[in-house]
N, C-alpha and C positions, 0 to 999 in steps of 0.2 A: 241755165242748167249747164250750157260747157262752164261758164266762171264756176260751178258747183266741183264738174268733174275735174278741171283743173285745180281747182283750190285741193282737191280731195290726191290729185296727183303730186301738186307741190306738198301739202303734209307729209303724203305718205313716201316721196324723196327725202324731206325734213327730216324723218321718224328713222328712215334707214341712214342716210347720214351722221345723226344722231348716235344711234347705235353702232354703227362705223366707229364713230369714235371714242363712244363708251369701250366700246371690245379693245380699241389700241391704248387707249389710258388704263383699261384693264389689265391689257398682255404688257404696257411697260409698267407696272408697278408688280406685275408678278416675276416679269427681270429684275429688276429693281431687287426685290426681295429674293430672289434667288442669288443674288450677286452678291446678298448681303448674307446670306446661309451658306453661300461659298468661302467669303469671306473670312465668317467667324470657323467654320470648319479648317481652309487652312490654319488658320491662329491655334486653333487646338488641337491640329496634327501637329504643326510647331512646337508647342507646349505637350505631348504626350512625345515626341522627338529628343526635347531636351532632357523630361524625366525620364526617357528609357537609356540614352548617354548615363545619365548619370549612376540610375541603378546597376547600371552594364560595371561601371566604373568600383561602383561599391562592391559587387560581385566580384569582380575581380581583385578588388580588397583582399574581399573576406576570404576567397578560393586562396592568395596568400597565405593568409594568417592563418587558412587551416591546415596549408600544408605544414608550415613551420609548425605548430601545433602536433601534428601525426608524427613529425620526425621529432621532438622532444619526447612525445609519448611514447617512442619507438627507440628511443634511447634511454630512457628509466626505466623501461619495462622488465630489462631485463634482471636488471638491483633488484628491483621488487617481487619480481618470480622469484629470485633463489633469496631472500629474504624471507618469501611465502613459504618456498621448501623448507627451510629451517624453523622456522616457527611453526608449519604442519609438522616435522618432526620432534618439535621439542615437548610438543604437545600430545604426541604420539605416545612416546616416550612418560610422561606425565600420566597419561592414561594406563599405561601399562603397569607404573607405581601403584599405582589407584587401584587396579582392578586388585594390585597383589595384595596390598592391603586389606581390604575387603574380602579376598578368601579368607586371610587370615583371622581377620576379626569374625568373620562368621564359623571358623574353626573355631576360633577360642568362645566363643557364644554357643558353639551346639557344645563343645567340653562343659562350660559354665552351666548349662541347662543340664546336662547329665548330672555334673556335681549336686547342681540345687533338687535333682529328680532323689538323688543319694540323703542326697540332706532331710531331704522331705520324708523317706520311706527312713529314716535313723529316725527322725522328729518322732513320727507314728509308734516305732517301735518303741522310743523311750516312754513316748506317752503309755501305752501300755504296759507298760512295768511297773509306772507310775502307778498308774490305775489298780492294775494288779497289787501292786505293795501298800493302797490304798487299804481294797476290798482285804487284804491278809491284816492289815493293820487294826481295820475298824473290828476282822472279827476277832481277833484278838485280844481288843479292846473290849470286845463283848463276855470274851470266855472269859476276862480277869475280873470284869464286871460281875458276872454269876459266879465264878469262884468267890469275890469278895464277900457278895451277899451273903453265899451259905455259909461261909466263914462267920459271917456277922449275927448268922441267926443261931439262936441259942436251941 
C-alpha cells in the first residue's frame, strides 16, 4: 500500500510536471506568436508609413497644381466677365430689336385685321347688291316674261 501511495504520489508529481510544462511550451508558443503578430504589425505600420509619405507627397502635388490652376483661372476671369458683359449686352440690345419688331408687326396685324374686317363687311355688302340686282333682275325677267305672253296671245 505505501508502493500504492507512492506510485500515486510519483504520478501525480508526473501529472503536474507534466503540465508544468505543457503551460511553458504553451506560454512560449504564445510568445512566439505574439512576436510574430508584432512582427508583421510593425511591417505594416512600415508599409502604411511609406503610403502616407507618399500620399502626403502627391498632396502636395496636387495642392501645387491647384494653386497654379486658381491663379490662371484668376487671371482669365476677368477677359471673360467683360467678354460675358458684352455678349449680355449685345444681346440685350438684340432683344430690344426683337421686341420692336414685334410691336410693329402686331401693329400692322391688328391694321391688317381691321382692313380684312373692312374687306369682309364691303364683301357682304356687294354680295347684297348682288343679290338684290339678282331678285330685280329675275323679276324683271318675269314682268318681260308676262308682258311677252300677253303680247303673244291673240
Amino acid at each position: 500500500m505505501q508502493n500504492d501511495d507512492e506510485d500515486k504520489k510519483r504520478l501525480a508529481k508526473e501529472a503536474e510536471e507534466e503540465t508544468k510544462r505543457f503551460e511553458q511550451v504553451k506560454k512560449e508558443q504564445q510568445k512566439k506568436d505574439l512576436q510574430i503578430k508584432l512582427n508583421n504589425d510593425k511591417q505594416e505600420s512600415q508599409k502604411l508609413q511609406t503610403e502616407l509619405g507618399a500620399k502626403e507627397m502627391k498632396l502636395r502635388g496636387a495642392k501645387s497644381s491647384y494653386e497654379v490652376l486658381k491663379r490662371e483661372i484668376e487671371q482669365n476671369k476677368k477677359p471673360r466677365e467683360q467678354k460675358q458683359e458684352r455678349d449680355v449686352a449685345s444681346l440685350e440690345e438684340q432683344l430690344r430689336k426683337s421686341k420692336q419688331e414685334l410691336e410693329k408687326m402686331q401693329s400692322d396685324l391688328t391694321s391688317q385685321e381691321r382692313q380684312e374686317g373692312n374687306f369682309e363687311m364691303e364683301e357682304k355688302k356687294l354680295e347684297q347688291e348682288v343679290n338684290k340686282l339678282k331678285t330685280d333682275t329675275d323679276a324683271k325677267k318675269r314682268e318681260i316674261d308676262d308682258l311677252t305672253s300677253k303680247i303673244s296671245q291673240p
